[in-house]
VOBA-1610 file (N, C-alpha, C; in pm, whole numbers, padded with zeros to 5 digits, always signed):
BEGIN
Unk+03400+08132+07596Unk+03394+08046+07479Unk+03526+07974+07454Unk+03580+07972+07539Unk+03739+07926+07513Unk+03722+07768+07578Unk+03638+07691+07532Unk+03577+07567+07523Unk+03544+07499+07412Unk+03546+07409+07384Unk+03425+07337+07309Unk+03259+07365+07319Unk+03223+07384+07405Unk+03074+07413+07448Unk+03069+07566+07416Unk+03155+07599+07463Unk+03122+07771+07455Unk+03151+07817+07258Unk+03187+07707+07194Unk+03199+07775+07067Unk+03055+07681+06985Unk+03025+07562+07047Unk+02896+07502+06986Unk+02760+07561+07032Unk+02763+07634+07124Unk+02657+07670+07179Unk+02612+07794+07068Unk+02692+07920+07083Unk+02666+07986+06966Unk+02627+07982+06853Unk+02682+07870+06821Unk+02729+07851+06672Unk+02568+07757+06605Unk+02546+07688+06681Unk+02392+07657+06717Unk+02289+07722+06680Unk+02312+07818+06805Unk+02197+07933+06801Unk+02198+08031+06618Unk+02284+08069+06602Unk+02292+08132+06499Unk+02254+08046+06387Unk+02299+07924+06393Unk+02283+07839+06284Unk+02131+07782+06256Unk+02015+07792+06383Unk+01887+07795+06410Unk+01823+07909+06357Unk+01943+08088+06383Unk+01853+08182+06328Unk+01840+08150+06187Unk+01981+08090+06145Unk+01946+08057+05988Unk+01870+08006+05944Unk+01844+07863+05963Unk+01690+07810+05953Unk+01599+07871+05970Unk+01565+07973+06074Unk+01409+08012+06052Unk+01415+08108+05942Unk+01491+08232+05944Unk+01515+08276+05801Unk+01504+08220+05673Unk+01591+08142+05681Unk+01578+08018+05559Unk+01396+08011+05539Unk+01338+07954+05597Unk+01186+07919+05591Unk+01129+08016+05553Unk+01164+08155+05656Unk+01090+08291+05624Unk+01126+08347+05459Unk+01227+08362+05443Unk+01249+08387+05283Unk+01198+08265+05203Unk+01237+08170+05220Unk+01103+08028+05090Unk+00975+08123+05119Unk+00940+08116+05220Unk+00773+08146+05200Unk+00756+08243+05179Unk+00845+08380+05174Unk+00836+08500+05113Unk+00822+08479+04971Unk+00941+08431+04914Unk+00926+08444+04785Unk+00841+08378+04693Unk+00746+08236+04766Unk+00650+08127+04711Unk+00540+08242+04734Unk+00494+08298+04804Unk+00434+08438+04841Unk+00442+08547+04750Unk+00536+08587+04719Unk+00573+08713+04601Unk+00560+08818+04724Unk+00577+08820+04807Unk+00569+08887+04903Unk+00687+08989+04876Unk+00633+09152+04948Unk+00741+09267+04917Unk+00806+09269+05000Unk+00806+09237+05111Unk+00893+09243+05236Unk+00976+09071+05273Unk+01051+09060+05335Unk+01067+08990+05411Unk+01000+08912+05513Unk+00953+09008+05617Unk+00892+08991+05733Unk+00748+09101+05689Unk+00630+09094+05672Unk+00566+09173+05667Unk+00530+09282+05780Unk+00507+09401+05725Unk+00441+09501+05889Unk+00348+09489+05985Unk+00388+09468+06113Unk+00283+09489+06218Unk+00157+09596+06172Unk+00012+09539+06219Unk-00087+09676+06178Unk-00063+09801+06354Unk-00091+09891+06336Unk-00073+09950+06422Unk-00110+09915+06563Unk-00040+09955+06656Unk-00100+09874+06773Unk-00280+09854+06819Unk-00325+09959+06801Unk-00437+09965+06836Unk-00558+09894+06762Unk-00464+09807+06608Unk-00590+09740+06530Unk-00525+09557+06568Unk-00418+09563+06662Unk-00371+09445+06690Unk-00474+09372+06782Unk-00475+09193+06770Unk-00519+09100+06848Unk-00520+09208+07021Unk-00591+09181+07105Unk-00596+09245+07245Unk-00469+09145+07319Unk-00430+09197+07437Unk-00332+09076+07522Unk-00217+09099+07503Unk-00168+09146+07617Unk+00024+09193+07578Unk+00100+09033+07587Unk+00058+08946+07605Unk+00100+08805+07571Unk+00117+08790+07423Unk-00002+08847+07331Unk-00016+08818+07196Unk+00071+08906+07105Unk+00096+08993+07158Unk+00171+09103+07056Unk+00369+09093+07118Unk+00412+09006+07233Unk+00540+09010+07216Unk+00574+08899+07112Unk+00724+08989+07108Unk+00742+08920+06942Unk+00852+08775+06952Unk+00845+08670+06929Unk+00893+08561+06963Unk+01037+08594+06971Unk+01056+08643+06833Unk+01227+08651+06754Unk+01255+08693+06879Unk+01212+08830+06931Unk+01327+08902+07003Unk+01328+08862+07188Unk+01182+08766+07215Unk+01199+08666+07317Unk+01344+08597+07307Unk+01345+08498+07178Unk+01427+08456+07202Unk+01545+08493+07164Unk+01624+08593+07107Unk+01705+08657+07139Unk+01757+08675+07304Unk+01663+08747+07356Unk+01694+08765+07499Unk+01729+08638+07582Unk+01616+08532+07542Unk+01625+08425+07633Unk+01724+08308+07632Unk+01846+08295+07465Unk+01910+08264+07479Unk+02074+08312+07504Unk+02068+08434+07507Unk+02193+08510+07503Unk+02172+08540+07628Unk+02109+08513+07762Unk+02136+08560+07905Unk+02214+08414+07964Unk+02187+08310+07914Unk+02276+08179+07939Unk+02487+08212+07949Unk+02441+08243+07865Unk+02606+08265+07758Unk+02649+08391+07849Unk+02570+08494+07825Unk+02671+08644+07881Unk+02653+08578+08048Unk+02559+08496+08114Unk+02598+08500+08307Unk+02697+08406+08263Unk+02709+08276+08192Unk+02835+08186+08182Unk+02940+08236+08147Unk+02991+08366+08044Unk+03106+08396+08045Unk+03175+08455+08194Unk+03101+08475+08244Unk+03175+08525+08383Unk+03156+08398+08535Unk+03094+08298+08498Unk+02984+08245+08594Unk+03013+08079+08580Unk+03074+08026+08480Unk+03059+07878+08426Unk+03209+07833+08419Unk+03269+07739+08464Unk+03246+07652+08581Unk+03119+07667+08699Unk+03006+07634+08748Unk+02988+07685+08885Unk+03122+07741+08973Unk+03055+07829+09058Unk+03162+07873+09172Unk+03291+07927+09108Unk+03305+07970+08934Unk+03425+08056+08945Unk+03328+08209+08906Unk+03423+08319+08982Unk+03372+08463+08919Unk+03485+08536+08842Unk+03464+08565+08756Unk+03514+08654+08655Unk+03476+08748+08641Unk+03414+08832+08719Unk+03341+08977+08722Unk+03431+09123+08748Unk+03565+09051+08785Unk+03649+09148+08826Unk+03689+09213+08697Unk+03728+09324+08647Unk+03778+09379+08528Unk+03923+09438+08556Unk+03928+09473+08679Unk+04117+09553+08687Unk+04161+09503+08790Unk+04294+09453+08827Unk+04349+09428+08973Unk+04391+09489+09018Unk+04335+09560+09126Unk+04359+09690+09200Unk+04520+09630+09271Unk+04543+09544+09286Unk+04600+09520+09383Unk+04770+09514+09291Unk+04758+09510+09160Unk+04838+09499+09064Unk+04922+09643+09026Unk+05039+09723+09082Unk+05032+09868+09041Unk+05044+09912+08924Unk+04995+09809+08847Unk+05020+09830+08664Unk+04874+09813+08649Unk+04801+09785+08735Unk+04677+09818+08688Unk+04569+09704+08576Unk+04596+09635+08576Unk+04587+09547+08445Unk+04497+09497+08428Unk+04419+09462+08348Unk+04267+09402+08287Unk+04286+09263+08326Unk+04145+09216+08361Unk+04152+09114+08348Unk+04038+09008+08295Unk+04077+08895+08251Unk+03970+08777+08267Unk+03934+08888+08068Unk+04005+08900+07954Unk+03975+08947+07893Unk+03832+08872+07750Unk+03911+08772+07765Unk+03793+08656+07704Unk+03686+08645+07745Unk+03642+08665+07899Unk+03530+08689+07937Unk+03460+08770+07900Unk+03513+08884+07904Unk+03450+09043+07910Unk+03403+09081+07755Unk+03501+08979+07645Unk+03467+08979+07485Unk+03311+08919+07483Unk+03347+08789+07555Unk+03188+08728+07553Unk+03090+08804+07546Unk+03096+08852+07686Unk+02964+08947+07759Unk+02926+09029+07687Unk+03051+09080+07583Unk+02983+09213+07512Unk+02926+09104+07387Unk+02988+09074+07344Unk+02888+08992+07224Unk+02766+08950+07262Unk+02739+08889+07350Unk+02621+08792+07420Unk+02477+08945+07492Unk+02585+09058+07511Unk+02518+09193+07550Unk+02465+09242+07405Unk+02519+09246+07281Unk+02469+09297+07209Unk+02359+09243+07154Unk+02364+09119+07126Unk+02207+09040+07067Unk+02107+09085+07177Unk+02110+09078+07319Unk+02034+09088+07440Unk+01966+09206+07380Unk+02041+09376+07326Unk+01968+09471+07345Unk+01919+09500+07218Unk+01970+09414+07087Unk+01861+09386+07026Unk+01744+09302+06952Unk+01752+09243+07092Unk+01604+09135+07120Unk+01522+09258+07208Unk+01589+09323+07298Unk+01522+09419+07404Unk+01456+09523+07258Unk+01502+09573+07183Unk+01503+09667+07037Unk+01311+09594+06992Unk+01351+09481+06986Unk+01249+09430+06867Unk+01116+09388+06966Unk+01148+09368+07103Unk+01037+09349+07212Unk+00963+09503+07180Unk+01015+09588+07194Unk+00997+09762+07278Unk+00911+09795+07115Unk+00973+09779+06982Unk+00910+09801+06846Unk+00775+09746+06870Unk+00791+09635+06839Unk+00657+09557+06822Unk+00588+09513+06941Unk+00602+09538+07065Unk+00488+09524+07174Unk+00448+09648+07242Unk+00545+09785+07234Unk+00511+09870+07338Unk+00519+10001+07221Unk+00554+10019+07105Unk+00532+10151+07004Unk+00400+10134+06986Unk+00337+10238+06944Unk+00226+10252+06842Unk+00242+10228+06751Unk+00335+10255+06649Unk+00387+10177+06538Unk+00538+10078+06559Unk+00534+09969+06463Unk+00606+09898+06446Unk+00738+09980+06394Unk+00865+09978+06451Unk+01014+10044+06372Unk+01085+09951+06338Unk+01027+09901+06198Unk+01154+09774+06150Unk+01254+09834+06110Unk+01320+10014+06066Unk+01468+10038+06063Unk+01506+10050+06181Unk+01511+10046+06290Unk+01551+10037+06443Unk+01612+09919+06482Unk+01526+09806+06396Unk+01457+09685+06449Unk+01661+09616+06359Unk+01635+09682+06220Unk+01736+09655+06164Unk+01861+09668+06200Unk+01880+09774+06220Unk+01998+09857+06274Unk+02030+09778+06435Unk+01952+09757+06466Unk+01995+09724+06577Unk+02040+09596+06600Unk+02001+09490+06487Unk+02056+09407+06457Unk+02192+09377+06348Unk+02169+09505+06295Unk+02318+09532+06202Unk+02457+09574+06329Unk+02412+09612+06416Unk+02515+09680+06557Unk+02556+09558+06589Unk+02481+09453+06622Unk+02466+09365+06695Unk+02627+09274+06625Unk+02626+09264+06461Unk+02693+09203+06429Unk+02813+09266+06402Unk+02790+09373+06379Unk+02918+09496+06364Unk+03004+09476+06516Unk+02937+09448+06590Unk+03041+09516+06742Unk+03085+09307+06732Unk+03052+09201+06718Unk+03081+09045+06727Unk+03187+09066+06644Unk+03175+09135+06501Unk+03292+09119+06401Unk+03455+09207+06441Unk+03365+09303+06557Unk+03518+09386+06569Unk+03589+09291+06715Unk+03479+09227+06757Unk+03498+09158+06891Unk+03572+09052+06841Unk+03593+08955+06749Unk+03639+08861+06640Unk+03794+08843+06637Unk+03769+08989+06532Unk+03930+09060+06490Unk+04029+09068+06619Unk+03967+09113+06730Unk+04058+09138+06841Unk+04102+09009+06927Unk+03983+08901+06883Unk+04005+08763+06993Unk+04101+08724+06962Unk+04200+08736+06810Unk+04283+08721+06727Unk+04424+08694+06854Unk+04424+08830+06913Unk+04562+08834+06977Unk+04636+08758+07071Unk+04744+08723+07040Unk+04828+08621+07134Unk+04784+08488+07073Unk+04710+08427+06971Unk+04654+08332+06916Unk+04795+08289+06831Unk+04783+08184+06773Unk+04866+08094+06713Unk+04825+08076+06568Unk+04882+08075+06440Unk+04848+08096+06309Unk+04691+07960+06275Unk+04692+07912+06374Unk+04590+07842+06343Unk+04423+07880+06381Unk+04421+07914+06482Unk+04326+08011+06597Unk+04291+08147+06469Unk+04376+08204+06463Unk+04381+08365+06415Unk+04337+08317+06223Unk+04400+08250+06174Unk+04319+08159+06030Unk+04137+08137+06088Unk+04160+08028+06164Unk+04029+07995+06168Unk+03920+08129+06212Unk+03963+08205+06297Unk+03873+08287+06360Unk+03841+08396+06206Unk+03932+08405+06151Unk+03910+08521+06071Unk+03826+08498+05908Unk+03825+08350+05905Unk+03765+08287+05812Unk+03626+08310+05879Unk+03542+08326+06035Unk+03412+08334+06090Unk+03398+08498+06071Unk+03527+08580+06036Unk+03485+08727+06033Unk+03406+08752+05916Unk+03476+08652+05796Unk+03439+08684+05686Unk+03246+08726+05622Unk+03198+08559+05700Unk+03072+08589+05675Unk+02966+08681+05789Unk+03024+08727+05888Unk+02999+08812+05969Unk+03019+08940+05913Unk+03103+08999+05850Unk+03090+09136+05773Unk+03012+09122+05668Unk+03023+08989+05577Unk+02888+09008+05469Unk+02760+09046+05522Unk+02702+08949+05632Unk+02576+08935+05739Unk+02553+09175+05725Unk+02706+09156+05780Unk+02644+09375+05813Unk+02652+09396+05692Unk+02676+09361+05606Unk+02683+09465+05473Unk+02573+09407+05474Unk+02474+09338+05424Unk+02328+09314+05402Unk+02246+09354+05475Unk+02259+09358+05578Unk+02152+09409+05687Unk+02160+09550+05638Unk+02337+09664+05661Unk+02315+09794+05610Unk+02211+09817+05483Unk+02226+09729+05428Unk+02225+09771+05293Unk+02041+09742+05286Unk+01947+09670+05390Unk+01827+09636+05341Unk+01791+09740+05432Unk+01840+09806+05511Unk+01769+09955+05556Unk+01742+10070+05449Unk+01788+10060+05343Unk+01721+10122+05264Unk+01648+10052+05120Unk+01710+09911+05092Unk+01649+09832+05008Unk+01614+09701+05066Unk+01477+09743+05162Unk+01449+09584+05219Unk+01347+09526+05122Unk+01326+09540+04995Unk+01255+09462+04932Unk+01301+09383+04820Unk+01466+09316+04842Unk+01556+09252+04708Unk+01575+09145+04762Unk+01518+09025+04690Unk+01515+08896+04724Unk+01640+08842+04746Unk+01681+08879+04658Unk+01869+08830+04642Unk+01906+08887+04802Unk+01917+08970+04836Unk+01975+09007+04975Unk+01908+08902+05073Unk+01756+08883+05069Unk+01744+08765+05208Unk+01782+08623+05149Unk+01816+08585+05022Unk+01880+08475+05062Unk+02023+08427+05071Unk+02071+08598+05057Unk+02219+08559+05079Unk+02244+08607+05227Unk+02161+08675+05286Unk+02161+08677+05414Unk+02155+08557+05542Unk+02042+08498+05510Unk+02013+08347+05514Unk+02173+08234+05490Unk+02206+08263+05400Unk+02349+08183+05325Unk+02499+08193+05420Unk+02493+08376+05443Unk+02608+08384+05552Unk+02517+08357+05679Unk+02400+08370+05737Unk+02363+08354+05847Unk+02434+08167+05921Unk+02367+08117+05808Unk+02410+07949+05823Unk+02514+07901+05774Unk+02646+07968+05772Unk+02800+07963+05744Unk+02813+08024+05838Unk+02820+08098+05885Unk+02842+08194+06002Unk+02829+08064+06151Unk+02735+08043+06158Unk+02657+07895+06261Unk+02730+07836+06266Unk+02710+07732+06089Unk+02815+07613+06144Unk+02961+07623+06116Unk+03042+07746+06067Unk+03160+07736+06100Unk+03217+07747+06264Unk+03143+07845+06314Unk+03163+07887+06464Unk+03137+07742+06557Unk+03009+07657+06494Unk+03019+07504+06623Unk+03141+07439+06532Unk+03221+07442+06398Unk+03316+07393+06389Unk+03457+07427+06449Unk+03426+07548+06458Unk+03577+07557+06533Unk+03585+07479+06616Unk+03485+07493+06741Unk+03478+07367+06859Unk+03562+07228+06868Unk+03494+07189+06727Unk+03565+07078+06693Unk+03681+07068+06699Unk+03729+07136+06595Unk+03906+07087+06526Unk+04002+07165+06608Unk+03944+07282+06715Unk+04030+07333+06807Unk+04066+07242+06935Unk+03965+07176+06964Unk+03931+07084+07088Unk+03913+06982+07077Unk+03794+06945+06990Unk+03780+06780+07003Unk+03799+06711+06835Unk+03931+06733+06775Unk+03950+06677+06665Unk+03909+06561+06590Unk+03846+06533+06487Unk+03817+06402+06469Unk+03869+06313+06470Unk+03982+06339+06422Unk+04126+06226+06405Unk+04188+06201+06545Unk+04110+06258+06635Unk+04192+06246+06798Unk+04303+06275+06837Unk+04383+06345+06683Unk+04506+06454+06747Unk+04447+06559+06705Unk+04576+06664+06793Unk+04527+06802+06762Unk+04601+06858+06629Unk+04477+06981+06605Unk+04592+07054+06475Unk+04723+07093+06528Unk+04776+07101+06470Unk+04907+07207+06486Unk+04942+07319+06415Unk+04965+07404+06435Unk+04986+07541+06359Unk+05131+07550+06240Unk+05197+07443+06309Unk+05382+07463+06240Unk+05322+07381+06096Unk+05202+07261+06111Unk+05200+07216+05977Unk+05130+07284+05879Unk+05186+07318+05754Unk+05102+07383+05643Unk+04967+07293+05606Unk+05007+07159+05574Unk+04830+07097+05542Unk+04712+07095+05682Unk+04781+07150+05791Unk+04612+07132+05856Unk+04590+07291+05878Unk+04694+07429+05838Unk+04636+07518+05775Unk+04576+07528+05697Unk+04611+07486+05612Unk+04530+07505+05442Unk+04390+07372+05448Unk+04401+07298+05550Unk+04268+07262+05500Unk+04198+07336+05597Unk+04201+07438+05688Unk+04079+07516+05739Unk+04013+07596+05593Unk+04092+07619+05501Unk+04059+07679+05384Unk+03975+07572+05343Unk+03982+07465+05311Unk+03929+07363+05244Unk+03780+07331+05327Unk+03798+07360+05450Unk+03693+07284+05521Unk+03573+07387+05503Unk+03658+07539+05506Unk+03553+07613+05540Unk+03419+07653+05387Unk+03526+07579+05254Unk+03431+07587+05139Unk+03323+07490+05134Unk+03382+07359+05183Unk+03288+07262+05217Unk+03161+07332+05292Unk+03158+07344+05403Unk+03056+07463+05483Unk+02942+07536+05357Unk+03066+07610+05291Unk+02992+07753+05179Unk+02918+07636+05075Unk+02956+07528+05057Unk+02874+07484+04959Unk+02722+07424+05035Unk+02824+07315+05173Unk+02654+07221+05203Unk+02568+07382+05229Unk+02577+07436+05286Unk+02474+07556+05339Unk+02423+07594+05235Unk+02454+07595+05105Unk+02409+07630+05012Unk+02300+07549+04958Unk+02356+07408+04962Unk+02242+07311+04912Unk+02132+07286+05076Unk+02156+07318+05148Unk+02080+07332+05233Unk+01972+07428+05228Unk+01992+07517+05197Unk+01921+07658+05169Unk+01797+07642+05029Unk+01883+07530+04973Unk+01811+07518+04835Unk+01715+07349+04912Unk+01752+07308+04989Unk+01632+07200+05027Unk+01572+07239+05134Unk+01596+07363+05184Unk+01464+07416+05259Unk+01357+07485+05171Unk+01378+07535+05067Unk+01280+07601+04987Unk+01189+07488+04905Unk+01282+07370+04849Unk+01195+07272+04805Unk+01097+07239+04914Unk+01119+07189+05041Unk+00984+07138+05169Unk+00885+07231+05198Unk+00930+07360+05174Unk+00883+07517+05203Unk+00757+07543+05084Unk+00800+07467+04932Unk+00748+07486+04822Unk+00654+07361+04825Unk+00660+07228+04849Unk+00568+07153+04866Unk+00470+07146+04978Unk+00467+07223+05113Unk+00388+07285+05196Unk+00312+07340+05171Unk+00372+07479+05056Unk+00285+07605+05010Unk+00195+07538+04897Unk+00213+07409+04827Unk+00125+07401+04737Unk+00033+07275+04779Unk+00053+07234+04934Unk-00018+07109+05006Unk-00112+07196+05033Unk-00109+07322+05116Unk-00164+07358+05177Unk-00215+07496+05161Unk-00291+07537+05097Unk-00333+07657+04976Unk-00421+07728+05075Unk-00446+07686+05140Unk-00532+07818+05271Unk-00471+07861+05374Unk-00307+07806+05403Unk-00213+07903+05480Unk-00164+07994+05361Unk-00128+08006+05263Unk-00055+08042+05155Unk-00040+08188+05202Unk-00138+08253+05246Unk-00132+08401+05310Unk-00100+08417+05454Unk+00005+08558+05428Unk+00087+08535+05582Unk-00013+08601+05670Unk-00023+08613+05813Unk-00104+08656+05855Unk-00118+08786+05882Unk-00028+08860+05806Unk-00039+09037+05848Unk-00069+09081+05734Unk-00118+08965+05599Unk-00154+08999+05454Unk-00327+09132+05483Unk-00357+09143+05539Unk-00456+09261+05605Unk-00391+09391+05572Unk-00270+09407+05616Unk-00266+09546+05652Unk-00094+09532+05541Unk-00128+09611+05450Unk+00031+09644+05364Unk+00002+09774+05361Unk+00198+09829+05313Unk+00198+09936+05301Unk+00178+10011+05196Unk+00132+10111+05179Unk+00046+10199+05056Unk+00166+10224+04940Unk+00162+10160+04848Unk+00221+10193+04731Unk+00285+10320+04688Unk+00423+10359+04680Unk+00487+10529+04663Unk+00513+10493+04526Unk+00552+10394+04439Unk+00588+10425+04296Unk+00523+10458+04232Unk+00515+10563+04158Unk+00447+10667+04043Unk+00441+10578+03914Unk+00493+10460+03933Unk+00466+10378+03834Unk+00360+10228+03837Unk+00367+10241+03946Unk+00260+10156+04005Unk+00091+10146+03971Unk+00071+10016+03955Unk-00041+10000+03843Unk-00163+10068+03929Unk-00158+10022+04074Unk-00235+10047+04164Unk-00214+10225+04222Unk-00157+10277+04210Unk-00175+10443+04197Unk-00174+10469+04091Unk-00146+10456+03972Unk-00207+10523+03857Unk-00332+10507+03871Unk-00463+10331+03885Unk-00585+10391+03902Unk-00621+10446+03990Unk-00571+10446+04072Unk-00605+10557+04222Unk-00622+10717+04219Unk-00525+10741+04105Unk-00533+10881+04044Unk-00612+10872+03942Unk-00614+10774+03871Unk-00737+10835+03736Unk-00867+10851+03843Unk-00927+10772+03956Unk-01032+10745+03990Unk-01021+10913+04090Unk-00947+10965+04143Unk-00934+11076+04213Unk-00944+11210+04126Unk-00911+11207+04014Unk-00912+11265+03881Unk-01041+11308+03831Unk-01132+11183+03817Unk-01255+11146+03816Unk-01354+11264+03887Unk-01326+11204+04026Unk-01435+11284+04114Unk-01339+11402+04159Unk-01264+11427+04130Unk-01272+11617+04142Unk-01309+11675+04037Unk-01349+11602+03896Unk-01410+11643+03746Unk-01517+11666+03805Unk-01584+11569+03839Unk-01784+11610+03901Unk-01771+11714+03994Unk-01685+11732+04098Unk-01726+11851+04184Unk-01723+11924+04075
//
């Protein structure tokens, strides 16, 4: 990633997961929907066809993060970077270290897209805390991968990079945190919020590291093109924001164009109600109440 391409390419992809999220939470919440993503019904009451039951998300997970992890070692054509120590060195020494950061970042989405294939096409039941977690890892090991790209960097590099840590540790604190409360609206759309700050700050670095608009480069010795990475990166926190808020408006005039998609398609099969306060088990118990009176 120590390119222009190699920091837009990412930054892309992530900024795409945001969008579909984005969409998936509007239509959750135009929905009143309890989940996020609703539950798979068990395998055996699923559509027939192992075509029909793999799960797109974690297709494409896999299918775009195998580009990136063979190019960190592989792109130029004809260079290899596969070597990790120089034997030939008697100090022994690592090498090609930027590469090897890639691979593991670009490795971790891979195994959990592999996570969310194996849940939802090959369990008997669906494991969306697996499904979670494994996508909370995913961003946990990028954010520590981040912090470290830091070194030997120049006050401008090590600013900018650490301003992309920021919404990358929010991203894991939400994900941790919906493994045990995945039904708080507020969490998927602030998830959604760092997902698409996260995106387009990362294809911005690209930019102002490499291909500046002004056609010079930053420089690190000047204080104003430090301090406006600060500036640039609120700009970001706001459009994403009003972005987020004009995907739900198109999301909301869809849902009320079109009143016979309005139900998601796994609205069949929900999960059985545990609150003791719940309108729908209280009559469940008066009616159970009932007929053990007649026996």
């Amino acid at each position: 990633m120590a390119n222009f391409v190699g920091h837009l390419l990412p930054g892309l992809i992530f900024f795409c997961f945001g969008l579909y999220y984005a969409v998936l939470a509007s239509l959750a919440l135009l929905r009143g929907q309890r989940l996020l993503i609703p539950p798979l019904p068990p395998r055996d009451k699923r559509p027939q066809g192992w075509l029909r039951q793999l799960p797109i998300e974690g297709l494409v997970k896999v299918v775009v993060c195998i580009p990136g992890f063979l190019g960190a070692f592989f792109y130029p054509l004809g260079s290899n970077r596969l070597v990790l120590i120089d034997w030939e060195d008697p100090e022994r020494q690592f090498l090609y270290h930027n590469s090897w950061q890639h691979m593991t970042m670009y490795g971790f989405f891979i195994i959990s897209g592999l996570v969310d294939i194996v849940s939802r096409g090959w369990l008997p039941r669906q494991q969306m805390k697996l499904e979670q977690a494994a996508l909370a890892l995913a961003f946990q090991g990028t954010a520590l991968l981040l912090i470290s790209h830091t070194q030997g960097k120049d006050v401008l590099e090590v600013r900018s990079h650490l301003l992309l840590v920021l919404p990358n540790m929010l991203i894991v604190l939400v994900l941790m945190t919906e493994l045990w409360f995945p039904d708080q609206p507020v969490l998927w759309v602030f998830k959604v919020w760092m997902l698409l700050l996260f995106g387009s700050w990362f294809a911005h670095l690209g930019s102002f590291l490499y291909y500046p608009i002004t056609g010079r480069p930053w420089r690190a010795d000047k204080p104003g093109d430090v301090m406006f990475l600060t500036t640039f990166f609120c700009w970001h926190l706001t459009l994403t924001a009003l972005l987020i808020a004009g995907v739900y408006g198109l999301c909301s005039l869809w849902h009320h164009r079109c009143p016979l998609q309005q139900e998601p398609e796994t609205a069949g099969y929900q999960l059985c109600p545990t609150d003791p306060t719940t309108a729908e088990l209280k009559q469940l118990m008066v009616e159970m109440n009932q007929e053990d009176g007649k026996i």
